[in-house]
C-alpha positions as CSV (number, residue, x, y, z in Angstrom):
1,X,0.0,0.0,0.0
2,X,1.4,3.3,-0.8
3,X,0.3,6.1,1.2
4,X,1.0,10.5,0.5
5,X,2.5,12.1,3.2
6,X,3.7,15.1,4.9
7,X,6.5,15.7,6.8
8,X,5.6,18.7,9.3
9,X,7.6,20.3,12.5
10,X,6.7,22.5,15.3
11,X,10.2,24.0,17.2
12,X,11.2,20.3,15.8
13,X,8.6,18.1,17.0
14,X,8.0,16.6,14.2
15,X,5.5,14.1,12.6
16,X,4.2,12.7,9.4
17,X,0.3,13.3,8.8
18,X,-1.5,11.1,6.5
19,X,-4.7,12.5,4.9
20,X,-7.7,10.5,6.1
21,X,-10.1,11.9,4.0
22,X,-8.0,9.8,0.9
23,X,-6.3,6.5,2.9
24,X,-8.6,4.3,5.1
25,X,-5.4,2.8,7.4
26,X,-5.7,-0.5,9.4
27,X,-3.0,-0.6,12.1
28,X,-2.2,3.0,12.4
29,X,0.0,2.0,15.4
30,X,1.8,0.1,13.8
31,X,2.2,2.1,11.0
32,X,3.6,4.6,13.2
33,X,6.3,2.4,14.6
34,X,7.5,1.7,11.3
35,X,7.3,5.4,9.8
36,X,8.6,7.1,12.6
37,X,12.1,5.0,12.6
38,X,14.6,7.4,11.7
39,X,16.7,4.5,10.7
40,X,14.5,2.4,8.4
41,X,11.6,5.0,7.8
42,X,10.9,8.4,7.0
43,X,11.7,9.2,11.0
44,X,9.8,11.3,12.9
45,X,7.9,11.6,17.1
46,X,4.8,9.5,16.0
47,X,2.0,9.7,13.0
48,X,-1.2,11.8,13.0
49,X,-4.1,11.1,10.8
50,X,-5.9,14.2,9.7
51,X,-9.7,13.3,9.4
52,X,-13.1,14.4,9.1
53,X,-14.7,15.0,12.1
54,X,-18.8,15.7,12.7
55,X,-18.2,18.4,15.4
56,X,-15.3,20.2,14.8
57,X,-13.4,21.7,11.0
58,X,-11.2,18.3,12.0
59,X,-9.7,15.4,14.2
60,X,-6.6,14.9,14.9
61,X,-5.3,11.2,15.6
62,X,-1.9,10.8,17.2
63,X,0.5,8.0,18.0
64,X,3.7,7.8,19.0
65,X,6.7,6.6,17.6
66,X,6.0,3.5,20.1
67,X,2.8,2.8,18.8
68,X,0.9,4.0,21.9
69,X,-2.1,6.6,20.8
70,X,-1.8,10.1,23.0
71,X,-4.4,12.1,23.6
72,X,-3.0,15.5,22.8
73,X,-0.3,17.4,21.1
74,X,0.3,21.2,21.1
75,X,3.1,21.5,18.5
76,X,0.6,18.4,16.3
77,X,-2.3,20.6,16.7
78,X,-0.9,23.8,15.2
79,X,0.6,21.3,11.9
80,X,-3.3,20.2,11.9
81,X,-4.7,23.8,11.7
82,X,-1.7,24.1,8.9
83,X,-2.5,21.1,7.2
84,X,-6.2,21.7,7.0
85,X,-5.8,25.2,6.3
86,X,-3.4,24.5,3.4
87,X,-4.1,21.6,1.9
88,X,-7.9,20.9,2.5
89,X,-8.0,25.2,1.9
90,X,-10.2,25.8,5.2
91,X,-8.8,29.5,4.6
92,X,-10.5,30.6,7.6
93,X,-9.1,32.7,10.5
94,X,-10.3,30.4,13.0
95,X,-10.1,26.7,13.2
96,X,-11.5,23.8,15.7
97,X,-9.9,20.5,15.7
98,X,-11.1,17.7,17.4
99,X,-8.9,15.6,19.6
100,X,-9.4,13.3,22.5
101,X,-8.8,15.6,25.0
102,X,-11.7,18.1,23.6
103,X,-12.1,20.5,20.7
104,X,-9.1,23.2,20.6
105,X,-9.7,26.3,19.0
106,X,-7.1,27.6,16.7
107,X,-6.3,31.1,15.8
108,X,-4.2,30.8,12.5
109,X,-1.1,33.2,11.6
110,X,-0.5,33.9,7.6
111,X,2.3,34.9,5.6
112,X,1.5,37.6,3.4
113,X,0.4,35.0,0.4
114,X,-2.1,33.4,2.9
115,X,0.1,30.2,3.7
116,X,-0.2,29.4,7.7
117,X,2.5,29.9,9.2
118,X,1.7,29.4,12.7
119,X,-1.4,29.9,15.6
120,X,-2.5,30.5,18.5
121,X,-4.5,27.6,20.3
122,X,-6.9,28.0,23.3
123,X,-5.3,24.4,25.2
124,X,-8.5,25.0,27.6
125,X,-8.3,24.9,31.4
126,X,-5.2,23.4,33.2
127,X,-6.5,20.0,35.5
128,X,-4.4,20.5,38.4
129,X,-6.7,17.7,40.5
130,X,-4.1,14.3,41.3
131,X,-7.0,11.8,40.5
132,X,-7.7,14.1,37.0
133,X,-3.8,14.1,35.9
134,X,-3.4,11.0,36.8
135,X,-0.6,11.0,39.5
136,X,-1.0,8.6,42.7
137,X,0.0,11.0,45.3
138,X,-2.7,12.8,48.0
139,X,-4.1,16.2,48.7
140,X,-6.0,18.4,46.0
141,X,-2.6,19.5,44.0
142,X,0.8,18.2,43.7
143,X,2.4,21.8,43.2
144,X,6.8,21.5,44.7
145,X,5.7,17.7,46.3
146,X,8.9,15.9,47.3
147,X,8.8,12.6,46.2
148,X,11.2,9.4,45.7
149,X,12.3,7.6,42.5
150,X,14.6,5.2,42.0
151,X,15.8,6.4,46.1
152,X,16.5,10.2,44.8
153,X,14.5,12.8,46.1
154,X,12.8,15.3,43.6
155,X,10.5,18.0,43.8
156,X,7.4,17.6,41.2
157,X,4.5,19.9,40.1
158,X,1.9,18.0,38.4
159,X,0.2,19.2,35.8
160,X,-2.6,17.8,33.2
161,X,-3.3,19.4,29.5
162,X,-5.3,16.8,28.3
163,X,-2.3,14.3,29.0
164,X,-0.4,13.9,32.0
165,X,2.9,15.9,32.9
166,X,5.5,16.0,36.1
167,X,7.2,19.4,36.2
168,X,10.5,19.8,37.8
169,X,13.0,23.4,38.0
170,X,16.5,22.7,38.2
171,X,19.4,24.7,38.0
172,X,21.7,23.5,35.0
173,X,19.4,22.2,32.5
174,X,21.5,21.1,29.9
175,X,23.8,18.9,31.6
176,X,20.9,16.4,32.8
177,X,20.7,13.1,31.6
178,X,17.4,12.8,30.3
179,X,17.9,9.4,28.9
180,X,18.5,7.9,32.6
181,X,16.2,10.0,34.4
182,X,13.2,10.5,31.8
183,X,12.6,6.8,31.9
184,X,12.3,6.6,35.5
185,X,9.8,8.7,35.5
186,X,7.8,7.7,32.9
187,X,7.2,4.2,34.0
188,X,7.0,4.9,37.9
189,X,3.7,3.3,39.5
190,X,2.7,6.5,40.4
191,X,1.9,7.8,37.2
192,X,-1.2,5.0,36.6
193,X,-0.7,6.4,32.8
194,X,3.2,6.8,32.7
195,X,4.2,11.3,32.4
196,X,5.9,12.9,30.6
197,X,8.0,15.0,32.0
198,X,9.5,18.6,31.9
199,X,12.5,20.0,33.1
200,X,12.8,23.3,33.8
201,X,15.5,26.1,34.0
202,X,14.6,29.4,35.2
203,X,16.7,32.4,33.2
204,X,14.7,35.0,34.0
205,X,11.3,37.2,34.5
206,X,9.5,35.5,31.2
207,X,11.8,33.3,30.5
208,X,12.2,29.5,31.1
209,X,14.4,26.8,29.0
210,X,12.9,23.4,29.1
211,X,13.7,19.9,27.9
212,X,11.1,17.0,28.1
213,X,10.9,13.5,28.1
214,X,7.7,12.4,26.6
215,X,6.1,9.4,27.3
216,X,6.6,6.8,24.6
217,X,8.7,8.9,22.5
218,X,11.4,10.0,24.8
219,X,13.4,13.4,24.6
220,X,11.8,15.4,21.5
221,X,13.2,18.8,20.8
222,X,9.8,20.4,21.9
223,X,6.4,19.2,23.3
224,X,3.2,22.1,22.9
225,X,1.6,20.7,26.3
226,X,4.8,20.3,28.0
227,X,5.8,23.8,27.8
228,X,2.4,24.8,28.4
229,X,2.5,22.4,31.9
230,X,5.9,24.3,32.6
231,X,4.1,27.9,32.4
232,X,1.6,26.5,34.7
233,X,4.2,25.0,37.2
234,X,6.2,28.0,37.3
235,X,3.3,30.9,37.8
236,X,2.2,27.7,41.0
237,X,5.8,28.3,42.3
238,X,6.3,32.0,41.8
239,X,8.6,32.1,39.0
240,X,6.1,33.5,36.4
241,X,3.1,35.8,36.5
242,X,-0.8,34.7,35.1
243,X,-1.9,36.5,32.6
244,X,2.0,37.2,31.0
245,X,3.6,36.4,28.5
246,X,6.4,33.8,28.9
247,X,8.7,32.7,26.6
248,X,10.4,28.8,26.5
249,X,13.1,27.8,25.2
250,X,12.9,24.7,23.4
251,X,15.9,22.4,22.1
252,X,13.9,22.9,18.9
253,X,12.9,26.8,19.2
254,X,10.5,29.2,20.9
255,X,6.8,28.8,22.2
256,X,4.9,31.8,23.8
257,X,2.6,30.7,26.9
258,X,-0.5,32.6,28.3
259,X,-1.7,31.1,31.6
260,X,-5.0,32.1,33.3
261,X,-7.2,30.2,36.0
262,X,-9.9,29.4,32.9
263,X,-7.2,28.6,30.3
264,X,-4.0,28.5,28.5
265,X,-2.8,29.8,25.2
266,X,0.1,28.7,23.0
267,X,1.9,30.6,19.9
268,X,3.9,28.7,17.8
269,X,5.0,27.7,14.4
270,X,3.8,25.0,12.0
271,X,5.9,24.1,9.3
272,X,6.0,21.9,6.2
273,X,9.6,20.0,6.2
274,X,8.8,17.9,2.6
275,X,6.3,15.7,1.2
276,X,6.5,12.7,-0.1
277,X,4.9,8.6,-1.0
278,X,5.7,5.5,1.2
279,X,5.1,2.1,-0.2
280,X,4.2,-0.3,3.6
């Protein structure tokens, strides 16, 4: 079977979107796994499907590069509002996508020949409730909790966006080893639906530098609801202000965060790397 692609990136989280409207695909987890390989396929964080949807201008369908589906994705959403705005020529200033964490409203950004170029997207209300992130731990937030894993103490603020994220602030950021400690993380019993989880350098009023480790992908170079839990954990602990603006730093590029009691924004790019065909 040959399926048309396209390869798309946000701050370098990247995937490869398949057209749902023209390719009907049976294992799309498995497709993914194969795809995503950076090795032996076109390589990329996971596959979304771009497809009709009765109650929003799209849905968006997401796996990982391991096969597992995830609910959400803020640098996959904006490539969605790009992909339908561009290809399926839904030139309109708004957009809704349907995902399985809600509909997300998209405010798209154009070039001066109309192309998208990025947007804005209302991520909707922050779940800061343990039993709602999931995280296993007591009391009606987990905001600086000390905790244990693997017999090292850390101090997590647990955050949900539709998927489940453990932030923590450190001092020197890019020396950590995510590919010891991300794991560890992601498979500890108390996250009931493994984390990911964000790691967080303070620089400055504004300003944060983050690296993640997502769950099922491991370290990407961004993750949209990652940086958007980060925001959230650092206005909890005092190191940002609601309502402002704050920048983070990505190993990929720059995000923009709004975060209020009744909701959080996210400004990005979306971005076409290539298309192309792949014969499975």
């Amino acid at each position: 079977m040959k399926y048309a692609f396209t390869k798309m990136q946000g701050c370098g989280n990247d995937y490869i979107y398949i057209d749902a409207k023209k390719f009907a695909i049976d294992d799309p987890a498995a497709l993914s796994v194969k795809i995503s390989d950076r090795h032996f396929g076109i390589g990329s964080d996971g596959l979304i499907l771009v497809a009709p949807s009765e109650v929003a201008d799209a849905r968006m369908i997401m796996f990982n590069l391991d096969g597992s589906e995830g609910k959400m994705c803020g640098n996959g959403i904006r490539c969605v509002g790009k992909f339908v705005h561009d290809i399926w020529k839904e030139n309109k200033e708004t957009l809704t996508i349907e995902t399985k964490s809600g509909i997300k409203t998209l405010k798209m950004q154009e070039s001066e020949s109309g192309e998208a170029v990025g947007a804005t997207v209302d991520m909707g209300k922050a779940i800061l409730s343990p039993q709602l992130i999931p995280v296993d731990l007591e009391g009606d937030t987990v905001i600086d909790r000390e905790v244990q894993i693997d017999g090292q103490s850390y101090n997590i603020t647990c955050v949900s966006m539709g998927n489940p994220h453990a932030v923590l602030f450190v001092k020197d950021v890019e020396h950590l080893d995510l590919a010891t400690i991300g794991p560890k993380f992601e498979h500890h019993p108390m996250f009931p639906e493994s984390v990911n989880t964000e790691f967080v350098e303070v620089l400055g009023p504004g300003l944060l530098r983050m690296r993640v480790w997502e769950r099922g992908s491991g370290e990407t170079w961004a993750c949209g609801t990652g940086t958007c839990a980060s925001v959230v954990a650092a206005c909890l602990n005092g190191y940002a202000k609601k309502g402002e603006d704050v920048r983070v730093i990505l190993n990929g590029g720059e995000l923009v965060i709004n975060y209020t009691d009744e909701r959080v924004l996210m400004t990005g790019p979306a971005v076409i790397s290539f298309t192309g065909e792949i014969e499975v």
